[in-house]
SEDREN-239068 format. One line per 2 residues: for each residue x, y, z of N, C-alpha, C. Coordinates in Angstrom, 3 decimals, always signed. Each point is the difference from the previous one (the first is absolute). Last residue first. Layout:
N
X Y Z X Y Z X Y Z; ...
! end
This chain:
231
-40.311 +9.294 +1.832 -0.305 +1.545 +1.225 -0.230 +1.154 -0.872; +0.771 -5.621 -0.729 -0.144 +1.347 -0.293 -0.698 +0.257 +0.845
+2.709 -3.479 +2.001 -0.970 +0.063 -0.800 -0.051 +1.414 -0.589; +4.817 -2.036 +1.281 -1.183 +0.315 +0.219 -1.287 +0.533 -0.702
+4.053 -2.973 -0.506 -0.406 -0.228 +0.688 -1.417 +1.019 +0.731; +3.994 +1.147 -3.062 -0.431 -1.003 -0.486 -1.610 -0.701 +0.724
+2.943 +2.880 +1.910 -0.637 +0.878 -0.739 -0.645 -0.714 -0.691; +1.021 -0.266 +4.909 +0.559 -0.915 -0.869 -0.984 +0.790 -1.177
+1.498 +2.957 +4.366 -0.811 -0.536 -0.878 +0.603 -0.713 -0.808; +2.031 +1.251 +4.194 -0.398 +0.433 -1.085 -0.815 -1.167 -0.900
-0.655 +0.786 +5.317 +0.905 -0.797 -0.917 +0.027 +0.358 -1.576; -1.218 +1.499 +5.905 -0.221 +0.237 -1.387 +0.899 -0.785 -0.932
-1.540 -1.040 +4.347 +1.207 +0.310 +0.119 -0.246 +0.171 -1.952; -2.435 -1.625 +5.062 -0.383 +1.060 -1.747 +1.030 +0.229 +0.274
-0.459 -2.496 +3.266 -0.633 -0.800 -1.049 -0.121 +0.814 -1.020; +1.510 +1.791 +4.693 +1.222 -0.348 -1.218 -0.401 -1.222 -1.604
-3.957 +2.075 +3.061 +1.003 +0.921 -0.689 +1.267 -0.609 -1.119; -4.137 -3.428 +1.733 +1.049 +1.284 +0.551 +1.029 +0.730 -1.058
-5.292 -2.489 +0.193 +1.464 -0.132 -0.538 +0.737 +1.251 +0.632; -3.851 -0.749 +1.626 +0.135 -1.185 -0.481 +0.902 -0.068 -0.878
-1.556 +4.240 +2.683 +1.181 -1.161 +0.574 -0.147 -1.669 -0.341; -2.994 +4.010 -0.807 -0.356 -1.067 +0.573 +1.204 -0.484 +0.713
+1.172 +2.962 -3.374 -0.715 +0.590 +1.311 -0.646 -0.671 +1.061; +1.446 -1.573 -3.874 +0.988 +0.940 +0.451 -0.006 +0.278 +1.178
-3.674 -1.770 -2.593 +0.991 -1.509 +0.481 +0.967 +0.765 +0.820; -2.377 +3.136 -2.526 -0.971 -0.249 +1.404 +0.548 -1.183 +0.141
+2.061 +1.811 -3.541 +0.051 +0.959 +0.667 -1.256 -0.899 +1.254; +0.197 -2.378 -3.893 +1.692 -0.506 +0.977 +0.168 +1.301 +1.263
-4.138 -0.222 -2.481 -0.513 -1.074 +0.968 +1.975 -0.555 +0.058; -1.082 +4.373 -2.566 -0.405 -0.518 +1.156 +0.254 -0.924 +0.598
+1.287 -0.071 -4.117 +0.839 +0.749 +0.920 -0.523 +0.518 +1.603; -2.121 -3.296 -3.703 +1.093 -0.380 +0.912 +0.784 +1.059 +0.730
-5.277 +0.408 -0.734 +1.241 -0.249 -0.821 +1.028 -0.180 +0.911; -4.587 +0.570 +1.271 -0.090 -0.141 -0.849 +1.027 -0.192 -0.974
-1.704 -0.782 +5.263 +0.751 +0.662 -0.923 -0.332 -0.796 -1.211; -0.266 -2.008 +4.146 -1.535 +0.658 -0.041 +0.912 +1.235 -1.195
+1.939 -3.581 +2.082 +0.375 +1.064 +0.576 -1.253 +0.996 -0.397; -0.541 -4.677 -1.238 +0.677 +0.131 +1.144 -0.168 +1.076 +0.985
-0.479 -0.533 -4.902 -1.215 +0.060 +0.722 -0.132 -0.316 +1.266; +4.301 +0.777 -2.483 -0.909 +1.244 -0.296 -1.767 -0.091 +0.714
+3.195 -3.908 -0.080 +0.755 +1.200 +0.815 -1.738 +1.420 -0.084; -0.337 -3.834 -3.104 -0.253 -0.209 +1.665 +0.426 +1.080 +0.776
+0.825 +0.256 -4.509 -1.379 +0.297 +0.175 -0.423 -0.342 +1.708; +4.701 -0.867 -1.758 -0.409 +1.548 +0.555 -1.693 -0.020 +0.132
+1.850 -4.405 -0.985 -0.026 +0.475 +1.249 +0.179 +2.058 +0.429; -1.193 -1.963 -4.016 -1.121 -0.442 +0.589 +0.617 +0.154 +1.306
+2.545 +1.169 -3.569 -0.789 +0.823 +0.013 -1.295 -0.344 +1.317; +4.300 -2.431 -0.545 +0.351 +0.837 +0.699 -1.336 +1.174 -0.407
-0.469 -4.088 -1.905 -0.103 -0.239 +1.216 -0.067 +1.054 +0.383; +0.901 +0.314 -4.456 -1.659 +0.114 +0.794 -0.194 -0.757 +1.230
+4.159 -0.097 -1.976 -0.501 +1.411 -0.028 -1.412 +0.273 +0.610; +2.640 -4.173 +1.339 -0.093 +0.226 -1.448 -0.730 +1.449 -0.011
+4.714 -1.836 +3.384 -1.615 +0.108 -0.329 -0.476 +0.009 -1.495; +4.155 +0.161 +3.002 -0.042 -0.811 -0.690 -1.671 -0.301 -0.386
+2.176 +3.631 +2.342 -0.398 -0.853 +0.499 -0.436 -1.064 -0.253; +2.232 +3.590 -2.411 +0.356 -0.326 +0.819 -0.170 -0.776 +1.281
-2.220 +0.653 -4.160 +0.799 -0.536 -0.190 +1.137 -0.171 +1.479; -3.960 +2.259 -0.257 -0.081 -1.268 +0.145 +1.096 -0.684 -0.654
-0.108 +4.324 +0.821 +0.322 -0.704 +1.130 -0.221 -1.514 -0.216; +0.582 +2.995 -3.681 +1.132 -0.304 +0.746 -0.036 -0.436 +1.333
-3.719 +1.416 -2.339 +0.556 -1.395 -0.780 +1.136 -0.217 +0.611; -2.413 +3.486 +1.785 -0.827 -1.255 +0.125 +0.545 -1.215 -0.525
+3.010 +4.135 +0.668 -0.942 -0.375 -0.537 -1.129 -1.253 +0.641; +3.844 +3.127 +3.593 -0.551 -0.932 -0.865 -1.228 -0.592 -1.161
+2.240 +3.137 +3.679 -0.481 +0.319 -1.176 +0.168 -0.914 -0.880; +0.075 -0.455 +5.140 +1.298 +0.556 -0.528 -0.093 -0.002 -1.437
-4.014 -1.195 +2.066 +0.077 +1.540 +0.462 +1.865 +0.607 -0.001; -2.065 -4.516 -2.248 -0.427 +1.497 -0.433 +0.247 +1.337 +1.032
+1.713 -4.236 +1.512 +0.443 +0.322 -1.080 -0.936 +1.307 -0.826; -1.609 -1.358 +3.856 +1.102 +0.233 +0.302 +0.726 +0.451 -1.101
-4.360 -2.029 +0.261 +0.410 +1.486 -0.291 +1.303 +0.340 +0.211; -0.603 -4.742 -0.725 -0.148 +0.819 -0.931 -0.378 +2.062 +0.015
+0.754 -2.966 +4.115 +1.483 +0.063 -1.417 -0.390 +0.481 -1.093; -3.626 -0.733 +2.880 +1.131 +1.395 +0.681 +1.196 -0.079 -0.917
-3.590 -3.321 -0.871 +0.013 +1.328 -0.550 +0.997 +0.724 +0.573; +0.860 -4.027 +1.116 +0.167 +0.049 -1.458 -0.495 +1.296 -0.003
-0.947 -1.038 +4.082 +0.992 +0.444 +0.020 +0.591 +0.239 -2.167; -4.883 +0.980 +1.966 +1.040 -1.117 -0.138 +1.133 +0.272 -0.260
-3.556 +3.773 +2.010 +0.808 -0.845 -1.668 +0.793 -1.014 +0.570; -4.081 +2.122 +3.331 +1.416 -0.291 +0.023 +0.147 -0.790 -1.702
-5.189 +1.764 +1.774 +0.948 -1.181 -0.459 +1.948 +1.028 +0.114; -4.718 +1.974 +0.393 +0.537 -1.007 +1.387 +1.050 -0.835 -0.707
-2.280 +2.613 -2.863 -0.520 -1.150 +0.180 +0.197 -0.925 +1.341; +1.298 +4.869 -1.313 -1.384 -0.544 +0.017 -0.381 -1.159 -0.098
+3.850 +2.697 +2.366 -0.031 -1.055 -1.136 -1.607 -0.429 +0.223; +1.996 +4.924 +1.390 -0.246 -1.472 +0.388 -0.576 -1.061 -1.119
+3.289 +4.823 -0.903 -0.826 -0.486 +0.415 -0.596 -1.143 +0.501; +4.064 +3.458 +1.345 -0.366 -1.440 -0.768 -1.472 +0.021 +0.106
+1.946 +5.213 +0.329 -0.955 -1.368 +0.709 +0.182 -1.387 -1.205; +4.113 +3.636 +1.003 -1.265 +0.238 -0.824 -0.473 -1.477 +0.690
+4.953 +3.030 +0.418 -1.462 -0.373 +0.543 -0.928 -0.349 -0.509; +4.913 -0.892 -2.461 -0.925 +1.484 +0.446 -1.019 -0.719 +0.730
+2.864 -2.663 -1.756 +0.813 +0.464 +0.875 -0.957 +1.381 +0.566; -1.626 -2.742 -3.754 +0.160 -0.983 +1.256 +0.731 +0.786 +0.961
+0.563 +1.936 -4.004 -1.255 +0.069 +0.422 -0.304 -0.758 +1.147; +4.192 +0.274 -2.296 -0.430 +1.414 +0.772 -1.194 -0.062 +0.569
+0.479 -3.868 -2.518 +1.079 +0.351 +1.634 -0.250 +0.821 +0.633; -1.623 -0.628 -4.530 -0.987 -0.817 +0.936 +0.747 +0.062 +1.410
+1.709 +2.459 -3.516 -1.200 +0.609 +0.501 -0.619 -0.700 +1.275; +3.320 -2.555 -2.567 +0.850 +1.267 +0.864 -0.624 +0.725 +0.398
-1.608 -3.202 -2.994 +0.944 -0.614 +1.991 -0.012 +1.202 +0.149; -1.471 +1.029 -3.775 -1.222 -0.333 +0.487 +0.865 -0.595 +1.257
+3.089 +1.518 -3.169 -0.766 +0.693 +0.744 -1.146 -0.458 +0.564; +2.474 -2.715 -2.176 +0.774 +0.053 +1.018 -0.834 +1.429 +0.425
-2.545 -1.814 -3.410 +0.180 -0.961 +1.199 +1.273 +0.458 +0.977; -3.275 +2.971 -2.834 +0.984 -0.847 -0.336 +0.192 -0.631 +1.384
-4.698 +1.157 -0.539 +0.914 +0.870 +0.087 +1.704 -1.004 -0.448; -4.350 -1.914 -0.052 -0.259 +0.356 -1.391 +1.408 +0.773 +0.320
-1.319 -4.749 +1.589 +0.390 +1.059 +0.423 -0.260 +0.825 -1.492; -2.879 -4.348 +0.680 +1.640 -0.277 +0.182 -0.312 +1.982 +0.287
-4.020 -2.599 +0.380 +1.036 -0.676 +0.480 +1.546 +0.742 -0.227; -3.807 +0.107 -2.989 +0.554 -1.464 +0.246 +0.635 -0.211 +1.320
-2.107 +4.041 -1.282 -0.811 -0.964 +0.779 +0.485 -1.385 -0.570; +3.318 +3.448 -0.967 -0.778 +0.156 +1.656 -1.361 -0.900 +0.204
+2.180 +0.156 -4.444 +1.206 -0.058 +0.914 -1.274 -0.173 +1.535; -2.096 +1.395 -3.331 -0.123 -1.001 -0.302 +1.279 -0.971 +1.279
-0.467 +4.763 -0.544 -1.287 -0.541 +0.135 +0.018 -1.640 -0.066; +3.810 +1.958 -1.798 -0.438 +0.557 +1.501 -1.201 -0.345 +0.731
+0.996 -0.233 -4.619 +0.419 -0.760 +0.783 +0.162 -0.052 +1.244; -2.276 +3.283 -2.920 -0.666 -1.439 +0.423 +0.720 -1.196 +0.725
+1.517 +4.557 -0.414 -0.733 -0.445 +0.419 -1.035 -1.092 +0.333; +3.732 +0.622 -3.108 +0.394 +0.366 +1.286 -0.978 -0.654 +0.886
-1.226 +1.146 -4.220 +0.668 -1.423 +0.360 +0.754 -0.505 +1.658; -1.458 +4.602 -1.883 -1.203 -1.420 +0.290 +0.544 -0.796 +0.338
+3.598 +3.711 +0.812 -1.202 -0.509 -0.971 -0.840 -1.139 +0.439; +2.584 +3.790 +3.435 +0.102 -1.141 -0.762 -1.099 -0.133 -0.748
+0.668 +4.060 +2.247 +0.306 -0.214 -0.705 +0.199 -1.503 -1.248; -1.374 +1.173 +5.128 -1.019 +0.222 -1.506 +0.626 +0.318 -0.894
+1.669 -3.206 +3.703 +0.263 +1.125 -0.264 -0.588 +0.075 -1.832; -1.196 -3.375 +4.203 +0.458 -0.017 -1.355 +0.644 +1.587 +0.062
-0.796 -4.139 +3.738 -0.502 +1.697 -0.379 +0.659 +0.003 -1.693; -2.286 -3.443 +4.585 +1.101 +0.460 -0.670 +0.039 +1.496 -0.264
-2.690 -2.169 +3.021 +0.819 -1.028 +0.068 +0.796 -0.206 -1.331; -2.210 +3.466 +4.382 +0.186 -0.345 -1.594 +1.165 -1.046 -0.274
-1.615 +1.859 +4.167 -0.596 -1.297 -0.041 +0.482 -0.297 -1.769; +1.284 +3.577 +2.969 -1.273 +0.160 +0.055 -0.702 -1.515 -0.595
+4.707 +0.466 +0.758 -0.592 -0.313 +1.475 -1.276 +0.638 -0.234; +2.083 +0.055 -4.323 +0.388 -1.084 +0.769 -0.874 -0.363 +1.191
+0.727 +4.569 -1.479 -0.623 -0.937 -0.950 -0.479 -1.416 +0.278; +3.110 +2.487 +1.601 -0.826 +0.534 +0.763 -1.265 -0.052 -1.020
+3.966 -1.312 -1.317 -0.020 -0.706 +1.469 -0.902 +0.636 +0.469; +1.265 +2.055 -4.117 -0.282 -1.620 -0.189 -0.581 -0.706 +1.176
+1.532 +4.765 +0.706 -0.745 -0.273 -0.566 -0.767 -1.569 +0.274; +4.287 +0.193 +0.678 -1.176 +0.859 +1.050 -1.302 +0.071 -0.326
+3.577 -0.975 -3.443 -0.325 -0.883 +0.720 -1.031 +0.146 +1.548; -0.089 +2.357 -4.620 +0.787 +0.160 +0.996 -0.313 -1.217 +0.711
-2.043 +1.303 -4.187 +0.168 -1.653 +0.422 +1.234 +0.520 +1.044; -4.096 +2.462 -3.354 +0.632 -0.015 +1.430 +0.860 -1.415 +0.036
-4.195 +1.078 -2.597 +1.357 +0.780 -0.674 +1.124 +0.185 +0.688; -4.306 -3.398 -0.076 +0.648 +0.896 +0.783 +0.550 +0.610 -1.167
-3.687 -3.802 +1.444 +0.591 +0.121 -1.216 +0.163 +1.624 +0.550; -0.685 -5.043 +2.338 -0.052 +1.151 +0.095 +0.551 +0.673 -1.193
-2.508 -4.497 +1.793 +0.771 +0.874 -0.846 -0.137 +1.092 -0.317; -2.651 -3.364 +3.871 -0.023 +0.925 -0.937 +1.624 -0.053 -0.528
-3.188 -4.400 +1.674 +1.390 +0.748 -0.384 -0.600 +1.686 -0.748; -3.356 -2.931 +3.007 +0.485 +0.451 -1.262 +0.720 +0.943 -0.362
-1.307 -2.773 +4.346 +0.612 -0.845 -0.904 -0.185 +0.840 -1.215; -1.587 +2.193 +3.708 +1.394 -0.192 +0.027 +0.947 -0.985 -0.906
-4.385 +3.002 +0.462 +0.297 -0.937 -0.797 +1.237 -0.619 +0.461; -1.824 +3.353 +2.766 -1.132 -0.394 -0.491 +0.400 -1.232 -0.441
+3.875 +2.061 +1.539 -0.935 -0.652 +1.344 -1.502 -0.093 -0.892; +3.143 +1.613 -3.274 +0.813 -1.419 +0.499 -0.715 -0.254 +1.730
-1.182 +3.926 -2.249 -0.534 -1.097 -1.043 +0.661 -1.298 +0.731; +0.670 +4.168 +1.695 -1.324 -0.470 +0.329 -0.434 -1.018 -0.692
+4.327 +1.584 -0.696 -0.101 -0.288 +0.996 -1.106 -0.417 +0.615; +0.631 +1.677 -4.044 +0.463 -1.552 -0.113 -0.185 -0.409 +1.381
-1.129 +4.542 -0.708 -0.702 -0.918 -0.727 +0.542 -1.296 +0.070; +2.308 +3.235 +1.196 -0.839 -0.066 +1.177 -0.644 -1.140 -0.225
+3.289 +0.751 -3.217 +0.757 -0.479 +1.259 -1.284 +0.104 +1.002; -0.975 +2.379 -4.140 +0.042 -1.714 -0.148 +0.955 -0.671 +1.489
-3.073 +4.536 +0.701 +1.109 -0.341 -0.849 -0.082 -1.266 -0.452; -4.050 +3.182 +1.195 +0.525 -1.048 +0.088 +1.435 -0.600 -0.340
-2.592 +4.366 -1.601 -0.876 -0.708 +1.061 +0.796 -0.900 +1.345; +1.665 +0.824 -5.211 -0.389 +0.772 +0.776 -0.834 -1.135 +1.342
+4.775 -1.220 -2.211 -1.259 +0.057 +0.115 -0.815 +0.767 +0.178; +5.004 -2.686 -1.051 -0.515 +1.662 +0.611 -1.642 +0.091 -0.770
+2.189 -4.067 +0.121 +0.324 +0.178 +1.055 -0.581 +1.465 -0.139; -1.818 -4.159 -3.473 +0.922 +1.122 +0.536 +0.237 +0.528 +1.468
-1.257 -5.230 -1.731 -0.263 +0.839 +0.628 +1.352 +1.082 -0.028; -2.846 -4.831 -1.684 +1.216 +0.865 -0.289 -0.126 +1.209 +0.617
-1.894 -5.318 +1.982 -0.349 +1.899 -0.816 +1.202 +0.498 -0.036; -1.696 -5.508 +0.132 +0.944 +0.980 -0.019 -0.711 +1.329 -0.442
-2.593 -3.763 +1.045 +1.091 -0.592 +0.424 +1.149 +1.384 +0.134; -4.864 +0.972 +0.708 +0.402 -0.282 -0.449 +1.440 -1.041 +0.077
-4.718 +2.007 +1.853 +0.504 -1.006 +0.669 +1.240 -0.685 -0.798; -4.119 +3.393 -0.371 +0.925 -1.086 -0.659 +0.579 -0.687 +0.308
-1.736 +3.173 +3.019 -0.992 -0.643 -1.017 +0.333 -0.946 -0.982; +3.120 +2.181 +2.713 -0.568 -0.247 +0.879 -1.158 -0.755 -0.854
+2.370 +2.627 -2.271 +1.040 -1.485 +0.398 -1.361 -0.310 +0.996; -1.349 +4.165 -1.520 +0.236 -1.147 -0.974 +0.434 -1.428 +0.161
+0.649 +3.818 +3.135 -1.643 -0.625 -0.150 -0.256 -0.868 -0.883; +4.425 +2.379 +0.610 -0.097 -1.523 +1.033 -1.362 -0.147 -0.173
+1.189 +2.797 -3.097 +0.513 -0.963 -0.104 -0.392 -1.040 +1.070; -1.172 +4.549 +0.024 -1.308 -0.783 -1.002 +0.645 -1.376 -0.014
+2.406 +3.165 +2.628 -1.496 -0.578 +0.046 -0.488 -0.756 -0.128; +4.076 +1.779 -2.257 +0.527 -0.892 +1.274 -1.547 -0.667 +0.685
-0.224 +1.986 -4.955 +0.518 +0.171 +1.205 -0.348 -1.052 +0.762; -1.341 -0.382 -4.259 +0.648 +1.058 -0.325 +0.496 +0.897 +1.240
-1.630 -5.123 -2.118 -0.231 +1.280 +0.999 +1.020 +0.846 +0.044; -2.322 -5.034 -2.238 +1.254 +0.781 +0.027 -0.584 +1.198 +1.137
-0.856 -6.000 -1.695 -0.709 +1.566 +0.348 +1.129 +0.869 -0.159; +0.604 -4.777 -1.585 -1.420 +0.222 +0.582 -0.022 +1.208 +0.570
+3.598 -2.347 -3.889 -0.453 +1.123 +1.127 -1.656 +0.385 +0.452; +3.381 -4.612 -1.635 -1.472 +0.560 +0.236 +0.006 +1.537 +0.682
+3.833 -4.263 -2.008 -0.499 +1.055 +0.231 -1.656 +0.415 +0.290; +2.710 -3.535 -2.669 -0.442 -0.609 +1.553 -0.128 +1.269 +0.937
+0.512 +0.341 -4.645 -0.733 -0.857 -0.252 -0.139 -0.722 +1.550; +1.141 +4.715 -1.813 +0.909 -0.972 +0.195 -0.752 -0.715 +0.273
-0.584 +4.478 -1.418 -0.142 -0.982 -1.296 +0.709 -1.379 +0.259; -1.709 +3.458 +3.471 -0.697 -0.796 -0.702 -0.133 -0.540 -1.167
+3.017 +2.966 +1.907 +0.643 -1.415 +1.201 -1.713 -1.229 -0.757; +1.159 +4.785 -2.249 +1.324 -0.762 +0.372 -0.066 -1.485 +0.637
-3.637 +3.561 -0.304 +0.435 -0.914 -1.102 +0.581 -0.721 +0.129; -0.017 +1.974 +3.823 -1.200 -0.405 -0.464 -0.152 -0.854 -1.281
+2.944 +3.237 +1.537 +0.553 -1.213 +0.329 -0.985 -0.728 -0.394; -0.879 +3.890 -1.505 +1.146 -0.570 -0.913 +0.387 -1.214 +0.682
-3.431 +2.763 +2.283 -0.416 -0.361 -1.446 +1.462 -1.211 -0.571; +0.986 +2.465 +3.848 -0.932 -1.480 +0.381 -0.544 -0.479 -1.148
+2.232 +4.185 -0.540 +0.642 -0.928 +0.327 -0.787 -1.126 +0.148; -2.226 +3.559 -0.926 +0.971 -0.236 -0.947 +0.634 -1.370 +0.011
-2.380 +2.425 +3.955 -0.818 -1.303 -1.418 +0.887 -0.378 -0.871; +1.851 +1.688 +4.628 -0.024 +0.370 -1.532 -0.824 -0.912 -0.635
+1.142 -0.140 +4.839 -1.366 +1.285 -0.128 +0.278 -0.095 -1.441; +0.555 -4.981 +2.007 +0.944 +1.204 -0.845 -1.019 +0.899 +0.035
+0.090 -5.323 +0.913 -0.639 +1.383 +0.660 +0.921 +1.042 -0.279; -2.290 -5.217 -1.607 +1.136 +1.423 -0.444 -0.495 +0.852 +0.970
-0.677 -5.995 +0.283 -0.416 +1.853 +0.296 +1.132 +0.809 -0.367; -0.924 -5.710 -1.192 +0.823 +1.077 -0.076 -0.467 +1.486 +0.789
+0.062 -6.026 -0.323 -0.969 +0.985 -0.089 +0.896 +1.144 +0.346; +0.890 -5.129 -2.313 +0.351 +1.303 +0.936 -0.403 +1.066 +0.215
-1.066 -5.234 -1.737 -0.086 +1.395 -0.410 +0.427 +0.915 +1.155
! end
């Protein structure tokens, strides 16, 4: 079961995702909040897998809020839900720890796949934009964090981030590493409890930065369309 937080100042809204994500049978929304605040107090008590999260807030934005949420919780992916997708933006999104984003326009469906996309493991932003953020981003100042387990990824994992951080599905890596899908999910679950993160665009943004994969290792690739999971 996948545990859920809404944080939106609109009841309206959180009402409708609300419906939306509890007529799915591996779904759970366990709390909601109506600012940046109330959100990281919630996560902090819950301890959820994923929160959907607006950006303009009172009190609190969603970019502060994720930021206090990813040193309380750091293993629960937020998603970000915008009206925005400048790439500046996006990237300053990114280096607060978010490990996607939707634009509030998309439907349920949308959303649930998204949700479902990120605690398998795979990407929710498109894949030649998610390299191309993940560069700009590795190229800007920001703190790697330390690997909470002390542990270094095996070299198999560094290939497998490698390939996700040049936008690779989950299915297209294991095909490209001759794998079975739920390998390449069990060696992100390692990565992610490695690097102490909650999704893959993190834990290729702190490999980046670590210097466990280098730069010329992202090299964006178009997408196999056949080949990737819903988003």
């Amino acid at each position: 079961m996948i545990s859920v937080v809404l944080v939106d100042d609109h009841s309206l809204l959180r009402e409708g995702l609300r419906r939306v994500l509890e007529k799915e049978p591996d779904m759970q929304v366990v709390g909601e909040a109506a600012n940046g605040a109330e959100a990281v107090a919630i996560v902090q008590a819950l301890e959820p897998d994923v929160v959907l999260m607006d950006v303009v807030m009172p009190e609190l934005n969603g970019i502060e809020a994720t930021k206090r949420i990813k040193v309380s919780n750091p293993t629960t992916a937020v998603i970000i839900l915008s009206a925005y997708d400048d790439d500046r933006y996006v990237l300053g999104l990114l280096e607060a720890g978010v490990a996607g984003y939707l634009l509030k326009h998309s439907c349920g469906q949308e959303v649930i796949q998204a949700i479902r996309a990120i605690h398998a493991g795979d990407a929710v932003l498109h894949p030649a934009v998610t390299a191309r953020l993940l560069v700009m981003a590795a190229r800007t100042p920001g703190p790697a964090l330390p690997s909470t387990s002390g542990e270094r990824p095996t070299e198999r994992e560094l290939a497998v981030l490698g390939l996700a951080a040049s936008g690779l599905s989950n299915k297209e890596i294991a095909t490209e590493l001759a794998l079975s899908l739920p390998t390449v999910k069990a060696h992100l679950v390692n990565i992610f409890n490695k690097t102490g993160v909650g999704s893959r665009t993190e834990a290729v943004l702190q490999a980046l930065r670590k210097g466990w994969i280098r730069m010329e290792d992202v090299t964006p690739r178009a997408p196999d369309v056949g080949a990737q999971e819903p988003i």
